[in-house]
N, C-alpha and C positions, 0 to 999 in steps of 0.2 A: 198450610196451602188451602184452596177453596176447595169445598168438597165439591162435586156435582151436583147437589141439590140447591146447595147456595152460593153456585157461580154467578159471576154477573151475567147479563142478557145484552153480549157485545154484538156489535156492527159486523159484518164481514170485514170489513177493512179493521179492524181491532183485533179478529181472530187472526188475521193473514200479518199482520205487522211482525218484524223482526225483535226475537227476544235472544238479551244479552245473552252467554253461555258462562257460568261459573267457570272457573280457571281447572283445567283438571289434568294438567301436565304437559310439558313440553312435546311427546311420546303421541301425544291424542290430539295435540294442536296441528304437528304436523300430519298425520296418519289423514284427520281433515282437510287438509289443504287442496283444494284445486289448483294451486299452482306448481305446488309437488306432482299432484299426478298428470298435469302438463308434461313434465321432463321427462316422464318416461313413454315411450311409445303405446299404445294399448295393447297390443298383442304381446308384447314384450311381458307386461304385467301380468297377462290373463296367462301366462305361459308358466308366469313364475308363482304366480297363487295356485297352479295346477302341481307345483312341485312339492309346495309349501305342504298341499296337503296330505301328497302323497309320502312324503317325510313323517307326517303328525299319524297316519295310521300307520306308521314300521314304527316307531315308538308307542304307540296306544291301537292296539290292532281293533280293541273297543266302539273306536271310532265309527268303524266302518260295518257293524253291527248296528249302528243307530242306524246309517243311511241303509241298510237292507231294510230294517222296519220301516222306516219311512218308504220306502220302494218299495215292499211288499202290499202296505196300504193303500196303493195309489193304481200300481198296475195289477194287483192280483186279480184274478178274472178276468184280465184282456191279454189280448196277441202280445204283450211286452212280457209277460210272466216268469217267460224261458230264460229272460236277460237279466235277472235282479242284482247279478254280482257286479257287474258293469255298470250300473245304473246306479247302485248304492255307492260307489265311486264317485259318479260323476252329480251324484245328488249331492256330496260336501262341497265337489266345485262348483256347481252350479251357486251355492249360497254365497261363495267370497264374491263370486266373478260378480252377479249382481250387485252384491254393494261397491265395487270397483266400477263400476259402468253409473252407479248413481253418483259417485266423483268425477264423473265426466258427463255435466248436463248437456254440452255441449253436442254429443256425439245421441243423445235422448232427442232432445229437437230436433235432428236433423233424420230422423227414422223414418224411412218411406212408410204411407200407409197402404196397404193391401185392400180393398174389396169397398174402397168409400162412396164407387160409383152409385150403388142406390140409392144412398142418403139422396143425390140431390132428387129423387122421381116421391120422395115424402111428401106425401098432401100436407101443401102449407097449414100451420097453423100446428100441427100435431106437436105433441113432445118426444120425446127418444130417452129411454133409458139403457144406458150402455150399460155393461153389466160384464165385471172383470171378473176372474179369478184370482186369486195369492200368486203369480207365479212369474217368475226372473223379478227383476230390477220394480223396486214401489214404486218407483213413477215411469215403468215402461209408458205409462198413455200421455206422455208427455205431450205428442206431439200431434194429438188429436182435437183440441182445440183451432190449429193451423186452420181445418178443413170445417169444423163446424158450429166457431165461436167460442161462447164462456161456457165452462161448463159448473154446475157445484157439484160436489163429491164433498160426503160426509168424512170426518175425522174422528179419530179415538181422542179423547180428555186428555192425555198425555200432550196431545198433539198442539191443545189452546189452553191448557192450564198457564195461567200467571207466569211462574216459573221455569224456564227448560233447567234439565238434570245437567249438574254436572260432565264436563270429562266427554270423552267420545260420543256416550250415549247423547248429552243434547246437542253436539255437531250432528250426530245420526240424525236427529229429529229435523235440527232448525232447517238442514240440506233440504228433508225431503218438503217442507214446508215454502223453501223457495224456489225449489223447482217446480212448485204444486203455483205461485205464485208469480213465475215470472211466464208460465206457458199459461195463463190463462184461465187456471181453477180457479174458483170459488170454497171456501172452506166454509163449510156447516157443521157443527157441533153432532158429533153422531146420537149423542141423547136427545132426542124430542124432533129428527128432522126431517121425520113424515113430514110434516104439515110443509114445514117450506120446500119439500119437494114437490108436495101436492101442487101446490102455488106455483110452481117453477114448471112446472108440466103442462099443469090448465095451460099456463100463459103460450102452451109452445116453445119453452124450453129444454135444454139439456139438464140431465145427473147425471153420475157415475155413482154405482154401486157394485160391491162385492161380491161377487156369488155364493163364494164355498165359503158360509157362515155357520154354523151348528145352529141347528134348529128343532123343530120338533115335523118336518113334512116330508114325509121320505121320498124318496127321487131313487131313479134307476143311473148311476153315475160310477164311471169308468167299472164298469160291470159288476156292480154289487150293488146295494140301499144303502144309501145314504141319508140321513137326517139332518134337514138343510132350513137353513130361514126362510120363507116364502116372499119378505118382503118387495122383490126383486117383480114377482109376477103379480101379485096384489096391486102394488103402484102402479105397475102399466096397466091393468084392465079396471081399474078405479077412475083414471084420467087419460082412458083411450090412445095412450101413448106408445109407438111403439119401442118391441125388445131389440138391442144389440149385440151379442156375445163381443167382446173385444180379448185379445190375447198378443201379448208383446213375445215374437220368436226368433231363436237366434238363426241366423243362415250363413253359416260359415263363421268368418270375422265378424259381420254383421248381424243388424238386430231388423225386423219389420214388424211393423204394427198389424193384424192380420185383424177384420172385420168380418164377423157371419151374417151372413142373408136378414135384414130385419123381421122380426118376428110382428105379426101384427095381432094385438088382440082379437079381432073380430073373426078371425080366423079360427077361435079355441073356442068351444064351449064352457070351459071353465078358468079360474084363473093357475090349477094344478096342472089341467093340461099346457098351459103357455109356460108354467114352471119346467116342465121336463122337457120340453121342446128345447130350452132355452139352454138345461144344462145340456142335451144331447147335442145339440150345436156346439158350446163350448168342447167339450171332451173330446171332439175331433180335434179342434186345433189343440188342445193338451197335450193327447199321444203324438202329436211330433214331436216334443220334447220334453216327454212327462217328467225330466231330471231336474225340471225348474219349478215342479208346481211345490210352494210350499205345503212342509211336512204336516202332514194333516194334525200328529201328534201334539204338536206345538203348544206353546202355554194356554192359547186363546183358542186350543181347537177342539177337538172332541178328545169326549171321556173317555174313549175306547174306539180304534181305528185301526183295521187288519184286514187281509184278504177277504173277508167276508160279509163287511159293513165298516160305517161309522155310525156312532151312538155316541147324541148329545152327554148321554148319562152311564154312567157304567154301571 
């Protein structure tokens, strides 16, 4: 396979194009299908993956020991703290139900968006960078191009390498790739894609980028320090663009795309101040439903994450 350093230097429409999936079982072909999960109602689903899991910690009581860590990292030091038994519950379902709502792009699209009124009062010309969290369904922001065009959002290697993996894992991928595809993303290579977001910003364009990355700039984030990528605030006060918080939430049966107040650089003295502006806008919409932000633990998250901090490094 091509490493990263000697990938080729594709087109967007080359990174975005549909790749075969190795054959990786009956079991996985189906589990993929949108038209299997057509047949079943979505509440019906989200009702029964709620069972599913509550079945898998009466057998593995372990289980649910993961999602307190995960919940004790996430809420410790805020007003949620008192609740972690519940929430370490509802943080395993929180992870099926999202990838059941990414089998239904359908009901993604169709997501009202919440607070997009300002966008339109933006002095023409500017860029916007939106700026997500890990948290419910990867392509909650499906439906945010409706309101304000193309956007590009960087991708992991996994995501444009040559080959998708085998078996579920690359139905997992190729899905989120054409739901990234048919609402409207732009896929850019997450190694090297400052510059083309530089470019895409000068011009008054859109990005989407991720917030809760490990980094090394600490931030004040759901009430502890956090060590976070700065990228997020640098781009927007490098090319005068303004910040988004964006956060996909569930409300009830339903999901809405929630939008925070733009952040304007010219407003911050520095580009750290616009950083924690940015996350402390995010973090409100979080703690409505902190049960969805992914697990900071994660393969790709920090070295060490607890009521007390995250650290890129342990």
């Amino acid at each position: 396979m091509t490493s990263v350093d000697d990938a080729p230097d594709l087109t967007e429409d080359a990174l975005a194009a549909p790749r075969p999936v190795p054959w990786g079982g009956v079991v996985a072909r189906l589990r993929a299908s949108e038209t299997m999960h057509r047949l079943v109602p979505a509440p019906l689903a989200m009702a029964a993956l709620d069972l599913g899991q509550r079945l898998a910690v009466r057998r593995r009581p372990g289980r649910l020991d993961l999602g307190r860590a995960a919940m004790e990292a996430v809420v410790g030091g805020t007003e949620h703290e008192g609740d972690l038994d519940r929430l370490a519950f509802r943080h395993l379902c929180a992870a099926s139900r999202s990838w059941e709502l990414m089998w239904r792009p359908w009901l993604l699209a169709k997501m009202p968006v919440v607070g997009g009124e300002p966008l339109r009062d933006i002095e023409p010309g500017r860029g916007i960078v939106f700026s997500a969290p890990h948290f419910g369904p990867l392509i909650g922001m499906a439906p945010l191009p409706r309101i304000v065009g193309p956007i590009h959002t960087a991708v992991g290697e996994h995501m444009v390498a040559p080959d998708a993996p085998a078996g579920y894992n690359g139905y997992q991928n190729e899905q989120v790739r054409k739901v990234l595809r048919d609402n409207g993303f732009r896929l850019v290579r997450a190694v090297g894609s400052a510059r083309t977001f530089t470019e895409v910003l000068k011009d008054g364009g859109r990005v989407l980028i991720n917030l809760d990355v490990p980094g090394k700039t600490p931030v004040r984030f759901l009430g502890k320090t956090v060590e976070m990528m700065s990228g997020t605030a640098r781009l927007a006060a490098g090319t005068d663009a303004l910040v988004v918080p964006v956060v996909p939430l569930p409300e009830g049966r339903k999901w809405s795309l929630h939008l925070g107040a733009p952040l304007d650089p010219r407003a911050y003295g520095t580009w750290e101040e616009l950083l924690q502006a940015t996350v402390s806008s995010a973090e409100k919409l979080i703690l409505r439903a902190p049960e969805y932000l992914e697990n900071p633990l994660r393969e790709s998250g920090w070295a060490v994450a607890n009521r007390n901090g995250w650290r890129k490094s342990a």
